[in-house]
C-alpha positions in Angstrom: 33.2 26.3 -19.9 31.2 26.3 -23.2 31.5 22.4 -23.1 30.3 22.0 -20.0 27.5 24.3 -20.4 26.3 22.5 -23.3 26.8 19.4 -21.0 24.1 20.6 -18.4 21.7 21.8 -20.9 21.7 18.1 -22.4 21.0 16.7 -19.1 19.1 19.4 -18.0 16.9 18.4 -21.1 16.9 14.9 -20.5 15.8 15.5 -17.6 12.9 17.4 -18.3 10.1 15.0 -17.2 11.2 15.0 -13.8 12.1 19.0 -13.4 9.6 20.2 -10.7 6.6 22.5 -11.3 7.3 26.1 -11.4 5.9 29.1 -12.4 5.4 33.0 -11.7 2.6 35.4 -11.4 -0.6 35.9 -9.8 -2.3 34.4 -12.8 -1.1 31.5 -12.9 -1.4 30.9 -9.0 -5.1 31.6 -9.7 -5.5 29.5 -12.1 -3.6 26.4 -10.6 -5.1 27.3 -7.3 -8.8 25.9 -9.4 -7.1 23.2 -11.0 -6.2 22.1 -7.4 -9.6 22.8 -6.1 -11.2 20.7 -8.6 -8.9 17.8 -8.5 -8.9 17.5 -4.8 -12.9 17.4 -4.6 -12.1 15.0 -7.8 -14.2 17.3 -10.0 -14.1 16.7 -13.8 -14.4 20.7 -14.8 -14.2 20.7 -18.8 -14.1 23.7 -19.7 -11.3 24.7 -16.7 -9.5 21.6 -17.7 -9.3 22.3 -21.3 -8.3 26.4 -20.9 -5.5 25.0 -18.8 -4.2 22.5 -20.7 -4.4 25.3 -23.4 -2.4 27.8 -20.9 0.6 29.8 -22.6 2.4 28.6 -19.2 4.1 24.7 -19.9 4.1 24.3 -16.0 0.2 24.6 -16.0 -0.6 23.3 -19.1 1.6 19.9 -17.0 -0.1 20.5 -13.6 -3.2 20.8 -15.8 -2.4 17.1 -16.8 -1.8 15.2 -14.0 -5.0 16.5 -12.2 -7.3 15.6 -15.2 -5.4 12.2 -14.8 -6.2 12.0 -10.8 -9.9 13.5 -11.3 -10.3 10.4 -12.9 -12.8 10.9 -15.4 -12.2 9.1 -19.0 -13.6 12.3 -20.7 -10.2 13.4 -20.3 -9.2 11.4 -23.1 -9.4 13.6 -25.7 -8.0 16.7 -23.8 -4.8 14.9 -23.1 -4.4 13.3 -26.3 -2.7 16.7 -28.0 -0.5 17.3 -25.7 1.2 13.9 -26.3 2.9 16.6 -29.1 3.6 19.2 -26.5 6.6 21.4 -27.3 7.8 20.8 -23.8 8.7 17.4 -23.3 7.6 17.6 -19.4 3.2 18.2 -20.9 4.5 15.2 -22.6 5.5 12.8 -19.9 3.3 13.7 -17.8 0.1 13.7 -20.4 1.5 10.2 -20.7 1.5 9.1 -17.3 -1.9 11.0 -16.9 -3.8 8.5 -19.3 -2.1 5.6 -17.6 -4.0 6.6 -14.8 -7.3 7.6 -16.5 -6.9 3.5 -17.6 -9.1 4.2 -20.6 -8.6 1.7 -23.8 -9.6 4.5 -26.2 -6.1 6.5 -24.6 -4.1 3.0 -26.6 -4.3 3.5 -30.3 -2.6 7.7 -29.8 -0.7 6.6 -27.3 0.8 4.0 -30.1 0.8 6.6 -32.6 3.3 8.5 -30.7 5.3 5.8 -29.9 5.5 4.9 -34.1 5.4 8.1 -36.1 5.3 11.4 -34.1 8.9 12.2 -33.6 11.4 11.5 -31.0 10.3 10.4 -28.1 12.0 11.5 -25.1 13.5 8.3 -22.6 11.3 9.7 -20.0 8.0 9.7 -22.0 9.4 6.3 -23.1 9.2 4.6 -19.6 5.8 6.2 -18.7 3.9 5.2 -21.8 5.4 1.2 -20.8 3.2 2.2 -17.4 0.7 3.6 -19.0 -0.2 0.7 -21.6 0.2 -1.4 -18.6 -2.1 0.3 -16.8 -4.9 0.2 -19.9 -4.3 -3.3 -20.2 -6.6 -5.4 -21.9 -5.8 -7.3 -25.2 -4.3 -4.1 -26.9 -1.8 -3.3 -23.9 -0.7 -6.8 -23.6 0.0 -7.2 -27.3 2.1 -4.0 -26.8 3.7 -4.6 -24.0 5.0 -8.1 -25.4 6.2 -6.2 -28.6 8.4 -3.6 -26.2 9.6 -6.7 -24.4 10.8 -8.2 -27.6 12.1 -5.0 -28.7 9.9 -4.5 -31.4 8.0 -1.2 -31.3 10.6 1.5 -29.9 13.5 -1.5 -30.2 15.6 1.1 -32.4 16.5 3.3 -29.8 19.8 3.2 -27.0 17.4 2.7 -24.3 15.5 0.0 -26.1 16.6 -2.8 -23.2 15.9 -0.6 -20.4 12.7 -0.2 -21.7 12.2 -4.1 -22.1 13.3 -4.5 -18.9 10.4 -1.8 -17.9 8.1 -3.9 -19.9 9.0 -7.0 -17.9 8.3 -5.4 -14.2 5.1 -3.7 -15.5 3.6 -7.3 -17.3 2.2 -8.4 -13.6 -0.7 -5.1 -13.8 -1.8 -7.3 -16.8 -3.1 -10.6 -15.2 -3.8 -13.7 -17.4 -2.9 -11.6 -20.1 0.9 -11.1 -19.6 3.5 -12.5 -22.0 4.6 -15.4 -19.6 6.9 -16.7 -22.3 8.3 -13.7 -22.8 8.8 -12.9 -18.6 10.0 -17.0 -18.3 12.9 -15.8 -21.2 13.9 -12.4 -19.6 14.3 -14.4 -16.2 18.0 -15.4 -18.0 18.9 -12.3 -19.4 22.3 -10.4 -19.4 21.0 -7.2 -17.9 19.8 -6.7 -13.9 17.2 -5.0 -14.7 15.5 -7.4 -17.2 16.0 -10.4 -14.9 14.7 -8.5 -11.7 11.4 -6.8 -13.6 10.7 -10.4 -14.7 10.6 -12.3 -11.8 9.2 -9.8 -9.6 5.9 -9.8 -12.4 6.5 -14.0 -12.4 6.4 -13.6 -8.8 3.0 -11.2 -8.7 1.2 -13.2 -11.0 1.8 -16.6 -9.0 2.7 -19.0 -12.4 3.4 -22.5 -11.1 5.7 -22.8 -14.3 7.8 -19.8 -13.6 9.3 -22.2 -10.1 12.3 -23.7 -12.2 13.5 -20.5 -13.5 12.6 -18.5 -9.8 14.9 -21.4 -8.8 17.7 -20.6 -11.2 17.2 -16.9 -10.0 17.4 -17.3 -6.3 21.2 -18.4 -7.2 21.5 -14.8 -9.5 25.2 -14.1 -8.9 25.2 -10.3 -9.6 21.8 -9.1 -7.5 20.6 -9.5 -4.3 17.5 -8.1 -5.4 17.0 -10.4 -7.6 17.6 -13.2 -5.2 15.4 -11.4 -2.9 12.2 -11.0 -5.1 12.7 -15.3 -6.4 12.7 -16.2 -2.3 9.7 -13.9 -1.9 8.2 -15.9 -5.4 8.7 -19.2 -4.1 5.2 -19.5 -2.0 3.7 -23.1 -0.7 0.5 -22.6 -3.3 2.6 -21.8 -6.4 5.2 -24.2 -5.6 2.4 -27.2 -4.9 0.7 -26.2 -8.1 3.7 -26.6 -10.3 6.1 -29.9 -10.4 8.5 -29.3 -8.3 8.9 -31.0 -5.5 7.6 -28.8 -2.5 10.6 -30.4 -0.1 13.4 -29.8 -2.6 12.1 -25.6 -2.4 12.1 -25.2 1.1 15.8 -26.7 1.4 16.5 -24.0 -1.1 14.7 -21.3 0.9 16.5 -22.7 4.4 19.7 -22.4 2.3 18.9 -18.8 1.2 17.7 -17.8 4.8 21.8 -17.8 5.3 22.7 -15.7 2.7 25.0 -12.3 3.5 22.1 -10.4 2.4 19.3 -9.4 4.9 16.7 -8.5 2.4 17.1 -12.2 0.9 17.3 -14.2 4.1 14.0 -12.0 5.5 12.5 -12.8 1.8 13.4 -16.6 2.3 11.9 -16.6 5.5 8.4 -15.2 4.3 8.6 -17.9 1.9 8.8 -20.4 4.0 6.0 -19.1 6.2 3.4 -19.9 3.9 4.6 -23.7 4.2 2.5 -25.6 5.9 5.2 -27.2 8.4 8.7 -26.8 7.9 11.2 -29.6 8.3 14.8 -28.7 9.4 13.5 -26.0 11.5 16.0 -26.1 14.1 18.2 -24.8 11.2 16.6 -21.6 11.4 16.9 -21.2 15.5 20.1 -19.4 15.3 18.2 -16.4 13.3 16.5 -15.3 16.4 20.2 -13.9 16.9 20.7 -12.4 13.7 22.6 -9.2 13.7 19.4 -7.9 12.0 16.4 -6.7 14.1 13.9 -7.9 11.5 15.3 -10.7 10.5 15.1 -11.9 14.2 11.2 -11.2 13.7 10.8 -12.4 11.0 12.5 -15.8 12.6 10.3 -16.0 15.1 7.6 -15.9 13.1 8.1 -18.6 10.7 9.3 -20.7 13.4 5.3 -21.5 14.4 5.5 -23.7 11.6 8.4 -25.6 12.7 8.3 -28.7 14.8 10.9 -29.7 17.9 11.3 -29.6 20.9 14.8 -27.2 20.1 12.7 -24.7 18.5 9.8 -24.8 21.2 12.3 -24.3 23.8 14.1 -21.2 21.5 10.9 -19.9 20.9 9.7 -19.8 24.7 13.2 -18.2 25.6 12.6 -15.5 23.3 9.5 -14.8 24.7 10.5 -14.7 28.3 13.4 -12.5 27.6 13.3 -8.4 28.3 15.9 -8.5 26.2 15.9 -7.5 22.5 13.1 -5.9 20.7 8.8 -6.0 21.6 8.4 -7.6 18.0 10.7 -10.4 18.4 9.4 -11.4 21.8 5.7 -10.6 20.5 6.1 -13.1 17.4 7.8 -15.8 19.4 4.8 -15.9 22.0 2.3 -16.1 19.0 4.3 -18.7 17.4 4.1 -20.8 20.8 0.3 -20.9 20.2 0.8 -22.8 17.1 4.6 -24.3 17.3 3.5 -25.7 21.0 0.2 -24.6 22.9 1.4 -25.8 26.4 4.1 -23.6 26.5 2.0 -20.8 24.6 -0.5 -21.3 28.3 2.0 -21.6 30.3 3.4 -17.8 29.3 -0.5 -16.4 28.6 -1.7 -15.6 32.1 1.2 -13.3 32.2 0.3 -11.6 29.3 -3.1 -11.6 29.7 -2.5 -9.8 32.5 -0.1 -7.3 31.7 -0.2 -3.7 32.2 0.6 -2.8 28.4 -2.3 -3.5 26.5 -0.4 -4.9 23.6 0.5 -7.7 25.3 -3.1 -8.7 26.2 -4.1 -8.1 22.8 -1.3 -10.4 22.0 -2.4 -12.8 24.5 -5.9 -12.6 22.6 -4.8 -13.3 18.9 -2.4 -16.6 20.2 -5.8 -17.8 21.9 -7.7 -17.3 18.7 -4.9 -19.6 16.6 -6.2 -22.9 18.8 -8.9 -21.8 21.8 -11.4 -19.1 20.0 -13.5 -19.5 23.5 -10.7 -18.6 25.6 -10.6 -15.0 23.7 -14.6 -14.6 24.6 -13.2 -13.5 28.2 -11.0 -10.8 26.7 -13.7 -9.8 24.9 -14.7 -7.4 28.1 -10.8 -5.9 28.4 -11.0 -2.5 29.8 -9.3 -1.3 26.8 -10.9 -1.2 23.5 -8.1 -1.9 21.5 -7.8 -5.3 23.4 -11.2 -6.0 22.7 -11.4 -5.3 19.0 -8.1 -7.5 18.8 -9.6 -9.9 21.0 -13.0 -9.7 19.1 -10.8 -10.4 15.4 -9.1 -13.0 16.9 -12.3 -15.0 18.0 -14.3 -14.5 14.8 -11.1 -15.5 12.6 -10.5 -18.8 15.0 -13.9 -19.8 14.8 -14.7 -22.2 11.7 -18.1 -20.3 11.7 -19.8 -17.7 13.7 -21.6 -19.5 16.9 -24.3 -18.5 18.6 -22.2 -17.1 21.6 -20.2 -15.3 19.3 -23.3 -13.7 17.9 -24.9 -13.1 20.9 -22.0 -11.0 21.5 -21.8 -8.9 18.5 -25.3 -8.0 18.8 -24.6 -6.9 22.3 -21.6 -5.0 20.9 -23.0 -3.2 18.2 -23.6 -0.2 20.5 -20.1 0.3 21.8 -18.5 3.5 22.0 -15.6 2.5 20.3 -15.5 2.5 16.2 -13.1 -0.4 15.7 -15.3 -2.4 18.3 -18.4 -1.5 16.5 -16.1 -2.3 13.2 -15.7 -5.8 14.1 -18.7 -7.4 15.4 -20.8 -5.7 12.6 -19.0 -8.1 10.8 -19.3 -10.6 13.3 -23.5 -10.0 12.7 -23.3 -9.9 8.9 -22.1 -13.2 8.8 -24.8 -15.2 10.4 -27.2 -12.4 11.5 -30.8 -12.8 10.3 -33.3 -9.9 9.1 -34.1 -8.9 12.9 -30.3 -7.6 12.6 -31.1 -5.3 9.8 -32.7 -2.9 12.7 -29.4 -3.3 15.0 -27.1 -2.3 12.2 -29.1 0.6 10.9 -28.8 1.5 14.3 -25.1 0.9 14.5 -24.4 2.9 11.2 -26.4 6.0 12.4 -24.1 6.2 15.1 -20.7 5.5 13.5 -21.4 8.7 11.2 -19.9 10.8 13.8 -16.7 8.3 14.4 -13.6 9.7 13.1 -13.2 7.4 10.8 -15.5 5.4 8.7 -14.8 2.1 9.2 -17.5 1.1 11.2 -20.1 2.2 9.2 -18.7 0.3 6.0 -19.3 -3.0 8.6 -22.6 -1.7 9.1 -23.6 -1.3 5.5 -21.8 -4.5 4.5 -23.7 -6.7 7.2 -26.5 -5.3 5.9 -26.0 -6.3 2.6 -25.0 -9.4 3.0 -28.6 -10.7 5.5 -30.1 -8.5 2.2 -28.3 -11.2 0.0 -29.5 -14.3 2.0 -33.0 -13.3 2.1 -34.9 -14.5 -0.9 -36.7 -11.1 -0.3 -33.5 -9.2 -1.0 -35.1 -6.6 -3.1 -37.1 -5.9 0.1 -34.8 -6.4 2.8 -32.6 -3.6 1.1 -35.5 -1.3 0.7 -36.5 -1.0 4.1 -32.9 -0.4 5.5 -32.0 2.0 2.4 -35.6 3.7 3.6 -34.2 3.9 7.5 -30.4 4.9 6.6 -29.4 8.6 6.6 -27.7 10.2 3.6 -23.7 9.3 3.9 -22.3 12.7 3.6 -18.6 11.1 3.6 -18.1 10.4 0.4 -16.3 7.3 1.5 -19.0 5.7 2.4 -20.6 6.7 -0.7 -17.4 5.2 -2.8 -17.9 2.1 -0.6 -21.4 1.7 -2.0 -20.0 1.9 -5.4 -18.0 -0.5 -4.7 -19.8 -2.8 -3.0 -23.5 -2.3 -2.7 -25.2 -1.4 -6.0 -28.7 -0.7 -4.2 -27.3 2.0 -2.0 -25.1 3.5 -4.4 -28.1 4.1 -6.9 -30.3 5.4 -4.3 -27.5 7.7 -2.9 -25.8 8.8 -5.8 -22.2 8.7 -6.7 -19.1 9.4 -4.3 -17.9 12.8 -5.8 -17.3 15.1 -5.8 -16.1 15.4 -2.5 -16.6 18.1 0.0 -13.2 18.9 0.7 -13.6 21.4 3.7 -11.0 23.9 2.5 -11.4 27.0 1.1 -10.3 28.9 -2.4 -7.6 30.7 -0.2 -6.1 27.3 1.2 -5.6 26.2 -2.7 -4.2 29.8 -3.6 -2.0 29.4 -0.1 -1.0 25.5 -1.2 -0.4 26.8 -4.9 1.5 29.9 -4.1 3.7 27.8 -1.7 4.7 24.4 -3.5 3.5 24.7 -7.3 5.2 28.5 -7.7 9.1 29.7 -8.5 11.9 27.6 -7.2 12.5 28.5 -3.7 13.5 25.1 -0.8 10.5 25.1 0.6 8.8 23.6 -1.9 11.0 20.1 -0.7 10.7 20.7 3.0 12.5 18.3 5.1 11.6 16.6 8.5 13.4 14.8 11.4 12.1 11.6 13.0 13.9 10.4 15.8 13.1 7.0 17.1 13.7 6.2 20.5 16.9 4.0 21.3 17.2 3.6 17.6 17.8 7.1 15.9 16.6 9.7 13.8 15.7 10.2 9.7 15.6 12.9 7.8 13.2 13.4 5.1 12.9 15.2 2.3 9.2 16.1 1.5 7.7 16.3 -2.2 5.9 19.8 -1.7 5.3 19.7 -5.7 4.4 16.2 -6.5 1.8 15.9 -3.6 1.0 19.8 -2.4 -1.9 19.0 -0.3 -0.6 15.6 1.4 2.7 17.7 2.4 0.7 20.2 3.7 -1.5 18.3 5.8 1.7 16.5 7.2 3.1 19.3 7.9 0.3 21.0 10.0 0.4 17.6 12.2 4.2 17.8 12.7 3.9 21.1 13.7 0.7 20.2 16.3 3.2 17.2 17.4 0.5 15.2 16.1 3.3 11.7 15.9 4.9 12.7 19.3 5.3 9.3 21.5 3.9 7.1 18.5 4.6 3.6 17.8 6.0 2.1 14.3 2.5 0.0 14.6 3.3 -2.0 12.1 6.5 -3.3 10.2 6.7 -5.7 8.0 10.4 -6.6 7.2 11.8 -6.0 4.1 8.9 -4.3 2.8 7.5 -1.5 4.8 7.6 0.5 8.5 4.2 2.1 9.4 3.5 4.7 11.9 0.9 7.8 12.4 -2.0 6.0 14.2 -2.6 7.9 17.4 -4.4 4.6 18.9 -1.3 2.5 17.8 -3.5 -0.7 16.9 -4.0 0.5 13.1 -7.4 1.9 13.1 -6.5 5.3 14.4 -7.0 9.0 12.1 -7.0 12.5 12.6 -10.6 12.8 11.5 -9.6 14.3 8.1 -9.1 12.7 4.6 -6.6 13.3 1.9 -7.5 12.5 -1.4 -4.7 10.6 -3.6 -1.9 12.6 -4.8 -0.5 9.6 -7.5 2.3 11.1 -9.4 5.4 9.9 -11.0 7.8 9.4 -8.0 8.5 5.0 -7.7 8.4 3.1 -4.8 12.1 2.4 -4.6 13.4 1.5 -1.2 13.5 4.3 1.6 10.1 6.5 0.0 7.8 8.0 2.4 4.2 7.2 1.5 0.4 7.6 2.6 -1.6 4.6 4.1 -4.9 3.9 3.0 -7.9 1.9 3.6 -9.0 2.4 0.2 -8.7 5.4 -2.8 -8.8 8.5 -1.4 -8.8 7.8 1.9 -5.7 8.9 2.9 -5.2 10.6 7.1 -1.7 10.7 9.1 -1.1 7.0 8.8 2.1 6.7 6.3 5.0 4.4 5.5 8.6 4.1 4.6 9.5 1.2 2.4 12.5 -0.7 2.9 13.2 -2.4 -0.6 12.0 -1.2 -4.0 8.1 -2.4 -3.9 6.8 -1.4 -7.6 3.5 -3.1 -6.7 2.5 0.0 -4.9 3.1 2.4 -7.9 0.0 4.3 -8.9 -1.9 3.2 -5.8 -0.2 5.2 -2.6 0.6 8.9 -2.7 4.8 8.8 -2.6 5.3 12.3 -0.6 8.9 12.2 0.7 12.1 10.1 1.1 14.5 9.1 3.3 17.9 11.1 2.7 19.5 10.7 5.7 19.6 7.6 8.9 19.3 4.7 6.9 20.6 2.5 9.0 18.9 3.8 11.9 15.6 2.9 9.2 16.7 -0.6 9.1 17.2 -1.2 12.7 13.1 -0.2 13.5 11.0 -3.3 14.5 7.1 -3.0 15.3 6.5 -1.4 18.6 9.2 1.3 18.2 8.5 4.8 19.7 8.6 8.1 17.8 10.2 10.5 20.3 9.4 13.2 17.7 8.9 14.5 14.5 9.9 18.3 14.0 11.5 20.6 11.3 15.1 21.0 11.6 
């Protein structure tokens, strides 16, 4: 019994990065309940910051951490720094991963210290400070990424190749300065996890010289993944750049597109997409079939770029069939309008005319691939949905925007509907003159009560971009800055920041946000999900999908407090009853949660990030965003490890149960319900 004891408390330590948040007491509730408060309005509070990362309590000296990391601001630095020597190895980690985030190049040279001369450093704190330097970047985190690749700094240690291999699938967050040698070398190496991390950066960083070994790897005998992320590597515009010989790839990819796997053969398949016509086509036919739902789709889609007569008349039987799923009939109509336009008419009235407004919108996006006039007339759908589809699909046919197009948008610009309004301010900003200027002020003033804030982004950036033509820009932005109301979203504000220097200096920055909640919703969300060690801190939910199945999630009440929260309030409102899975894209991710099912929907409320140290391995539940901090009831399960998306999407849940039901949910899928068990 002693033995095994001992046995636990060595993992138990191990595992100490990862433990979840506890604590007891009203006083530390209090306290986290203003750490929470400040870090959701994304307020950098010094002097709270530094008494809580001072706190007697390890649990909020860590919580402490990650919100000075998620607040943002780089004068955190040197409040993080000491606890880099916490006594408890979770401050450590998570101090660690906290400057990662804060992506500040003073952060490097301690962060290097600890790695050299301060002690053992735990595996955990290991992996995260590989993150972090790849996070900082610049010439300092290249140079030591490249030295943990090669096993130079922290190569004395067990888990020295794990952390290589680390290394390797965190090089692509450093651009043109990744170690491509070093990635092209690890591409042959003994260990999974080494090969997998360096073709999936090789494969991110599009390097024309990396096709021959992405080649070599899409024959990897021991990994699908590895097969997988090589298919997805091999794009037309790398593979052109480089000298292979763009024919020889894609009978590799058709070969791959028949492998056992799913994930590869739906990997190969994107691949081959991005080709501009695919010979051997017909080879691909029989995937419309495949036992896998999304492989089917993702058959049908690639198939637009594949000539014959045998795959136009596959293509048009899919499309006519009732049978099998929305998706796959969906893409092999819009495939028609490219692979075969007759047949693409022949099957549009129908659509165009069909009582589901999907299908009309469908109808609308084939027209825009050849026939941008046709879509003008579906411009006027009863629906608005169809008409911002319709309205995308015209402006993104159309080599430039013509004076019937415009005509339009400037008619348009008062609609009642936000995407509408979203989409021809665009439309306006493109070739609108300064007499627009008035129209879009317009425009923005009303979007400010839209629930959500798309269409006044479109707004501002039209106006910015007449502002930029004029060669009296300084003017031109004056006199709209002078007309526009102060944006009290601070999204708009952060989209100034972003994009519209002018306006961001005369309104000031984004945050800190007003959050809309109160001292006692912190204590509530604190006292609930950051306190003791009770199961409702890792809630767990049912989705059942019709005619597919249900999922069970567990919920990260501790890692993401407020974004469980929120979801929780709308399951309980039935907020996703009778939803669609608006979007899936195979092998990568299911989305659901808009209530207007076309992607622009939101419940009128905004989550800031919650980034914390969960990965995006396959099956995690995570939040959908327009841009940081923007966060609603729009979220996503992925279905293959996507490490891109670490540090950018708030992971709040996973998948623990229906996986296969998961894997069998195609685009257009209906949510029966989502409820606690």
């Amino acid at each position: 019994m002693k033995r095994t004891l001992l046995v636990i408390a060595a993992l138990l330590a191990a595992a100490g990065a990862v433990r979840p948040l506890w604590a007891q007491g009203g006083a530390e509730v209090e306290v986290m309940a203003n750490v929470l408060a400040a870090e959701d309005a994304r307020r950098f509070d010094e002097a709270l910051l530094r008494r809580a990362v001072a706190d007697p309590d390890s649990t909020v000296r860590r919580f402490a951490a990650m919100a000075a990391g998620r607040i943002g601001d780089p004068a955190a630095v040197p409040l993080l720094t000491p606890l880099l020597t916490d006594t408890d190895t979770a401050v450590q980690v998570t101090a660690i991963f906290a400057l990662g985030l804060l992506r500040d190049s003073t952060a490097l040279p301690a962060l290097i210290q600890r790695a050299r001369t301060q002690g053992w450093l735990a595996s955990a704190a290991a992996f995260e400070l590989v993150t972090a330097a790849a996070r900082i970047g610049g010439s300092g985190g290249s140079a030591l990424i490249r030295d943990i690749m090669r096993q130079g700094i922290l190569g004395d240690r067990a888990d020295s190749p794990y952390l290589a291999a680390r290394a390797a699938q965190e090089a692509w967050r450093l651009g043109p300065l990744a170690p491509i040698e070093d990635l092209l070398g690890l591409v042959k190496d003994s260990k999974i996890d080494a090969r997998l991390g360096a073709v999936f950066s090789l494969g991110r960083l599009r390097v024309p010289a990396a096709v021959p070994r992405l080649l070599e790897a899409l024959d990897d005998r021991e990994s699908s993944l590895v097969r997988a992320a090589a298919a997805r590597a091999l794009v037309y515009s790398v593979v052109q750049s480089s000298e292979s010989d763009p024919v020889a790839v894609t009978d590799r990819l058709l070969l791959a597109s028949n492998e056992v796997d799913p994930g590869v053969r739906i990997n190969a398949l994107r691949a081959l997409a991005t080709y501009p016509e695919i010979s051997q086509g017909e080879k691909l036919v029989p995937l419309l079939d495949d036992p896998h739902s999304n492989v089917q789709v993702q058959a049908a889609q690639v198939l637009s770029g594949a000539p014959g007569q045998a795959v136009t008349e596959a293509l048009a039987r899919v499309a006519e069939s009732e049978k099998g799923s929305w998706a796959r009939r969906t893409e092999a109509f819009l495939s028609l309008a490219r692979q075969d336009t007759a047949s693409f008419v022949r099957l549009a009235p129908e659509w165009s005319a069909h009582g589901d407004w999907r299908r009309r919108a469908a109808a609308a996006e084939g027209y825009g691939r050849f026939s941008p006039q046709r879509v003008a007339a579906m411009s006027t759908d009863k629906d608005p949905r169809v008409t911002a589809a319709a309205l995308a699909a015209w402006r993104e046919g159309s080599a430039s925007v013509d004076a019937d197009l415009l005509a339009a948008g400037r008619r348009l610009l008062g609609d009642a509907d936000a995407a509408v309004r979203s989409v021809f301010a665009g439309i306006v900003g493109a070739r609108g003159d300064e007499s627009d200027v008035r129209r879009l002020v317009e425009a923005m003033r009303r979007s400010t009560r839209d629930s959500f804030p798309d269409a006044v982004d479109s707004a501002l950036a039209a106006i910015a971009a007449i502002a930029a033509r004029s060669p009296d820009r300084h003017l031109v932005e004056q006199g709209a800055l002078a007309s526009l109301p102060y944006p009290e979203d601070y999204l708009v504000r952060q989209w100034a920041d972003y994009y519209w220097p002018a306006a961001a200096t005369a309104w000031g920055g984004a945050y800190p946000a007003e959050t809309q909640r109160t001292m006692q919703d912190y204590r509530e969300v604190a006292q609930r999900f950051l306190v003791g060690l009770g199961p409702d801190r890792y809630p767990h939910v049912i989705i059942e999908v019709e005619q597919v199945g249900h999922l069970e999630v567990e919920l990260y009440g501790p890692e993401a407090p407020l974004t469980v929260a929120s979801f929780l309030r709308l399951v309980d409102r039935r907020y996703f009853d009778g939803q669609r899975f608006h979007r899936v894209v195979p092998n990568f991710v299911v989305q659901a949660g808009d209530p207007r099912g076309d992607g622009w929907g939101s419940p009128g409320t905004v989550l800031r990030d919650e980034i914390n140290m969960r990965r995006y391995k396959a099956f995690m539940l995570g939040m959908a965003l327009s841009g940081p901090n923007s966060g609603g009831s729009q979220w996503f399960i992925t279905l293959s490890p996507q490490p891109h998306l670490d540090g950018a999407y708030t992971i709040f849940g996973e998948v623990v149960d229906g996986l296969p039901a998961l894997q069998r949910i195609t685009q257009g899928d209906q949510i029966r319900t989502i409820r606690r068990p």
